[in-house]
C-alpha positions in Angstrom: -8.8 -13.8 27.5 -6.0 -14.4 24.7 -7.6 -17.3 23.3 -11.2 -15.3 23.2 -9.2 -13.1 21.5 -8.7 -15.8 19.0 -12.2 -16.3 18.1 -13.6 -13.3 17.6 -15.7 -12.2 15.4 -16.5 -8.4 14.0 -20.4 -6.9 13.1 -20.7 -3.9 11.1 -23.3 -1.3 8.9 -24.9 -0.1 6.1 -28.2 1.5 4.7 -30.1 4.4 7.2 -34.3 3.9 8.0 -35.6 5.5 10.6 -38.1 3.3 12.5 -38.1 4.1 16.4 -36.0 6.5 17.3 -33.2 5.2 14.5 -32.9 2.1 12.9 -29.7 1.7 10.5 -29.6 -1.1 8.1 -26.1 -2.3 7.5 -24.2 -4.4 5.3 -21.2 -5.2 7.8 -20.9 -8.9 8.5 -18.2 -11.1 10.7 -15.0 -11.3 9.6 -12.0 -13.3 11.7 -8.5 -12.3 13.8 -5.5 -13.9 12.6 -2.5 -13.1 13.1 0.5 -12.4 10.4 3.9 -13.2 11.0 6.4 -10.4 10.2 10.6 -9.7 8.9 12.9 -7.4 11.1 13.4 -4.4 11.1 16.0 -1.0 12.4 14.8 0.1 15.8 13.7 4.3 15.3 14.4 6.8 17.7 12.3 6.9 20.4 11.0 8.1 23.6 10.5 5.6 27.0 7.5 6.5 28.6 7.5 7.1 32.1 3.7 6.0 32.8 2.5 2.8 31.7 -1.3 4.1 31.4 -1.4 7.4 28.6 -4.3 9.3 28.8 -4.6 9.5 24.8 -2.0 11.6 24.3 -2.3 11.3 21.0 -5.6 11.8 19.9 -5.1 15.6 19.6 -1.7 16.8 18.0 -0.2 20.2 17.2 -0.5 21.9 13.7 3.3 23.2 13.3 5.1 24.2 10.7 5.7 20.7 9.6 3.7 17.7 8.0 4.8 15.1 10.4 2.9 15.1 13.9 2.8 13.2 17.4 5.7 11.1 18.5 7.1 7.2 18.8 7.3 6.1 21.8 8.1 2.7 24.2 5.7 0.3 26.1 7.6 -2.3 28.3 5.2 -5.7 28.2 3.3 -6.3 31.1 2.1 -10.0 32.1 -1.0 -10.8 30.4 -0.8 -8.1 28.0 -1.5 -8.7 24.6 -0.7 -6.6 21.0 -4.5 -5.7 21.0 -4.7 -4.2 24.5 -2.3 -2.7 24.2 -2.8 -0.9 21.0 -6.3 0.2 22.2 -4.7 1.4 25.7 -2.8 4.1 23.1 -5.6 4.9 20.6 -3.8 2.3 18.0 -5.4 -0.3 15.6 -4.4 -3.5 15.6 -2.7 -2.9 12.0 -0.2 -0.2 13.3 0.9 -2.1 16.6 1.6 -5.2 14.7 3.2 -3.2 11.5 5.4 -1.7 14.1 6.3 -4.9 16.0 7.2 -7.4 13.5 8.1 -10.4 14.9 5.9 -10.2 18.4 3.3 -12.4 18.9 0.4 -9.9 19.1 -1.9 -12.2 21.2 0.9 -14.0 23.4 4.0 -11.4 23.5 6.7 -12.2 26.4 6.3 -10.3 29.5 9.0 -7.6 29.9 10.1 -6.8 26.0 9.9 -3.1 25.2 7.1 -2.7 22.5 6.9 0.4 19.4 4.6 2.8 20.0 3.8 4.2 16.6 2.0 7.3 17.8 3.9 9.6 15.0 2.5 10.1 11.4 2.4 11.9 8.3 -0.3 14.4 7.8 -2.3 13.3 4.3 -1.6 15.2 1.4 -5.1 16.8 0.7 -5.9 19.9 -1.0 -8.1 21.2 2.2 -8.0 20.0 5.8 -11.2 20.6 6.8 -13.6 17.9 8.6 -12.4 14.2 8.6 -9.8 13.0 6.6 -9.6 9.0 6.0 -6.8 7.4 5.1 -7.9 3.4 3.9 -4.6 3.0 3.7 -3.5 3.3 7.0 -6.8 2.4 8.5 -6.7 5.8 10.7 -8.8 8.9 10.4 -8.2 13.1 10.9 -10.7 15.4 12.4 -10.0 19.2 11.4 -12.6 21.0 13.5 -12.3 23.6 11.0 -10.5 25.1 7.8 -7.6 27.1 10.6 -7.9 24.6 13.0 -4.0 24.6 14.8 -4.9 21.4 16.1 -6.3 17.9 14.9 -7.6 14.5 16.3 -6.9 11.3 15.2 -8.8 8.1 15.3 -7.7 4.7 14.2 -10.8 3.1 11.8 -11.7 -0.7 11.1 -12.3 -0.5 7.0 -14.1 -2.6 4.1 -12.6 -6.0 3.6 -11.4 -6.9 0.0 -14.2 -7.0 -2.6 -16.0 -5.0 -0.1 -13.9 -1.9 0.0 -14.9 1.1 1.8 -15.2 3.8 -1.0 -13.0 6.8 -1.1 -14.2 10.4 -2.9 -15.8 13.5 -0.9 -18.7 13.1 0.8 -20.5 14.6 3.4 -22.0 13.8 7.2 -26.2 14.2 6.3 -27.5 12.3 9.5 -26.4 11.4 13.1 -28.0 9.0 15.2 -27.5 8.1 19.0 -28.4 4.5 20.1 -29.1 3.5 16.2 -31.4 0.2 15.9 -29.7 -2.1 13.2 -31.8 -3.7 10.5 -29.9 -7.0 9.3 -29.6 -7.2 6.2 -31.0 -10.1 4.2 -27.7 -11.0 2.7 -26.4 -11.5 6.2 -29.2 -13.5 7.3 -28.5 -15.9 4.7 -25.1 -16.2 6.5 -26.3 -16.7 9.7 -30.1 -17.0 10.2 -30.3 -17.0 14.2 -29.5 -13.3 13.8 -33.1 -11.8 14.3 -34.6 -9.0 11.6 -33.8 -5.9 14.0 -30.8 -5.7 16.2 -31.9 -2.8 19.3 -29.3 -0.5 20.8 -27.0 -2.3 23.2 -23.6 -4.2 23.7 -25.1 -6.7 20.9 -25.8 -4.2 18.3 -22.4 -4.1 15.9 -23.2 -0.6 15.1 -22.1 0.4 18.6 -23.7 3.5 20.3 -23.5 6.1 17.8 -23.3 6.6 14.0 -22.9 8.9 11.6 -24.5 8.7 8.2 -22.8 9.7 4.8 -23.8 11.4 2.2 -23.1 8.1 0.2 -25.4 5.6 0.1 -24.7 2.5 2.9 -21.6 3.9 4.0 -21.4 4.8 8.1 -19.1 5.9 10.5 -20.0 3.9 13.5 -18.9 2.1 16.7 -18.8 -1.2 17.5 -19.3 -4.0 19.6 -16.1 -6.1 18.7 -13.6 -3.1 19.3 -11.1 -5.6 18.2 -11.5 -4.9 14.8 -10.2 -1.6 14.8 -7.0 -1.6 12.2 -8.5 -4.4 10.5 -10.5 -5.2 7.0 -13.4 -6.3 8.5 -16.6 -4.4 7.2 -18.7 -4.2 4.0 -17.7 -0.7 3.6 -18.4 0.9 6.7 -16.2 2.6 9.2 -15.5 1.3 12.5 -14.3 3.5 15.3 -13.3 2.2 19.2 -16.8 2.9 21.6 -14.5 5.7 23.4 -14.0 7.4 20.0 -17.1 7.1 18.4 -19.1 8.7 21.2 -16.0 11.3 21.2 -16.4 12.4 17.4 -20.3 12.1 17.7 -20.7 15.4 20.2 -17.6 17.4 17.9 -18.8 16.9 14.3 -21.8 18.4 12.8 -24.4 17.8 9.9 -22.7 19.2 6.7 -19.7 18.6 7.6 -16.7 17.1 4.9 -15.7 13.9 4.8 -12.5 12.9 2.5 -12.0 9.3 1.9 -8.5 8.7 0.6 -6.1 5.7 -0.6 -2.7 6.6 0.2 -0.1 4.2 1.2 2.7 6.2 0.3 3.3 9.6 2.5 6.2 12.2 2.2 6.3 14.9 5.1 8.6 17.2 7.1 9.7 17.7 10.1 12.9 19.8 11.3 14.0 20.0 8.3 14.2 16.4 7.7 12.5 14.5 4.9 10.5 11.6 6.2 8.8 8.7 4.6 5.6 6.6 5.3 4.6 3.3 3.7 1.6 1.4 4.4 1.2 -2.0 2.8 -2.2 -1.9 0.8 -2.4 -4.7 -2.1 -0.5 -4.4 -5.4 1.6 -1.1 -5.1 5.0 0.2 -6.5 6.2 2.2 -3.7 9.2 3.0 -5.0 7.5 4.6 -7.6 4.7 6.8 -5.6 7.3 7.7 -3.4 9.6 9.1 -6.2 6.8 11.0 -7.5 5.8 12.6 -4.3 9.8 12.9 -3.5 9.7 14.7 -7.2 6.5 16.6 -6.9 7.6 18.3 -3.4 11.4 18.9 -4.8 12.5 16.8 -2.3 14.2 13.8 -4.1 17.5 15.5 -4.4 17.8 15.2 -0.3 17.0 11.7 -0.4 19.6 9.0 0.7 18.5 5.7 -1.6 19.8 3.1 1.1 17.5 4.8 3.5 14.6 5.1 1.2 14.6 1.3 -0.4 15.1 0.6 3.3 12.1 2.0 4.5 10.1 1.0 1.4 11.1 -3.2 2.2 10.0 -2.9 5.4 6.6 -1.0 5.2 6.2 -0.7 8.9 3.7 2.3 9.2 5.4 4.7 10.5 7.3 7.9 9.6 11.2 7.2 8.8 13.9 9.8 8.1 14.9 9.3 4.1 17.2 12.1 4.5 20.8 12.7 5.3 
């Protein structure tokens, strides 16, 4: 299963026709697993969970007071376990389990080591939470049923690989299609001409079993069919969501509804009175900059302990850290 693992390789979308019930041209194509070694780093606070099999706990958080939701947690290893199973068993991508766990062979881990469970983050800073909220940066997505919504529901996302970014700006949900037929593109074709012109619904269709079409054109939120993928580059634009998600946000969202794509690798939040800090790596970035504006813009920087921050900033594992004294 680990060596499969190894070779896979990831389908995704693009334009919307509608021939049979739908068909849904998309620009998606393959794109590889490797894996990324990663430094050490300080072990958070945590909490040891008592069940080995969650019942995604953390798709659905609480809307305190505070900006920083959902909590980190501990998986002990079991044999045959990998990184990637793991991360889906808890509604991860692949990104945030390994981000968390440098150093752990995500396809091969030992049996018996206690693995981070990053299921805590930092809301995004936008100026409405209403509808989804994607973050590129983090590869994860926010559903805000509505504008005084106490609750939201999280999603990690597979997003555009580089010179194929998925686009960020307002948009908004215009179409929504169950068991969507895939036209291939003819680009991807090119790349592999045994693919055949139309792709139906099925376990073969990269698309997965629902989609949702944006108000941009050839830009989806979708399934797939290689949910291995998920906290990955590995689209030409497109979203990616697990098959349990997808079908999930298909039956709660409706036509109309916002959709704010973001870029923010840098995230400053709350929580008990604490200042927290969130890095994502995302290309060529000055953290220590966006994260002394933000500090600056919120009148927080004066609580901020430097060792902590530069800290925190160095190792850019995803997750919220306390800054503060």
């Amino acid at each position: 299963m680990k060596k499969l693992l190894l070779l896979l390789f990831f389908a995704g979308c693009a334009s919307v026709q509608p021939v049979q019930p739908k068909v849904i041209q998309s620009q998606d194509a393959g794109r590889s697993i490797t894996a990324s070694p990663q430094g050490p780093s300080v072990k958070p606070s945590v909490l040891q969970l008592a069940s080995p099999t969650p019942d995604y706990v953390n798709r659905v958080q609480y809307l305190g007071n505070d900006s920083v939701i959902g909590m980190i947690r501990q998986y002990t290893v079991k044999k045959n376990d990998s990184l990637i199973e793991i991360a889906r068993k808890f509604n991860l991508g692949y990104n945030e389990i390994t981000d968390a766990n440098p150093g752990i062979d995500p396809f091969v881990p030992d049996s018996n080591i206690s693995v981070l469970i990053p299921t805590e983050w930092i809301l995004p800073d936008v100026r409405l939470r209403e509808g989804i909220i994607l973050n590129i940066s983090e590869m994860r997505l926010y559903f805000f049923p509505n504008k005084n919504s106490r609750f939201t529901y999280t999603f990690p996302i597979g997003i555009g690989d580089d010179g194929k970014e998925t686009p960020t700006g307002e948009f908004k949900i215009i179409n929504k299609t169950a068991r969507p037929y895939w036209i291939v593109p003819k680009s991807i074709r090119k790349e592999d001409p045994k693919l055949p012109q139309v792709v139906p619904p099925g376990p073969d269709n990269p698309l997965g079993s629902h989609a949702l079409r944006l108000s941009i054109p050839s830009i989806l939120i979708h399934g797939t069919n290689r949910p291995w993928g998920i906290g990955r580059k590995v689209s030409h634009g497109c979203i990616h969501l697990y098959p349990e998600d997808i079908s999930w946000l298909f039956t709660h969202v409706k036509k109309g509804m916002r959709v704010t794509i973001i870029r923010q690798p840098v995230k400053v939040g709350m929580r008990a009175n604490r200042v927290y800090l969130e890095i994502h790596s995302d290309g060529n970035v000055n953290y220590l900059r966006e994260a002394i504006i933000l500090l600056s813009r919120k009148n927080l920087l004066d609580r901020v302990n430097s060792v902590k921050l530069n800290r925190a900033i160095k190792e850019k594992r995803g997750i919220p850290v306390i800054i503060s004294d």
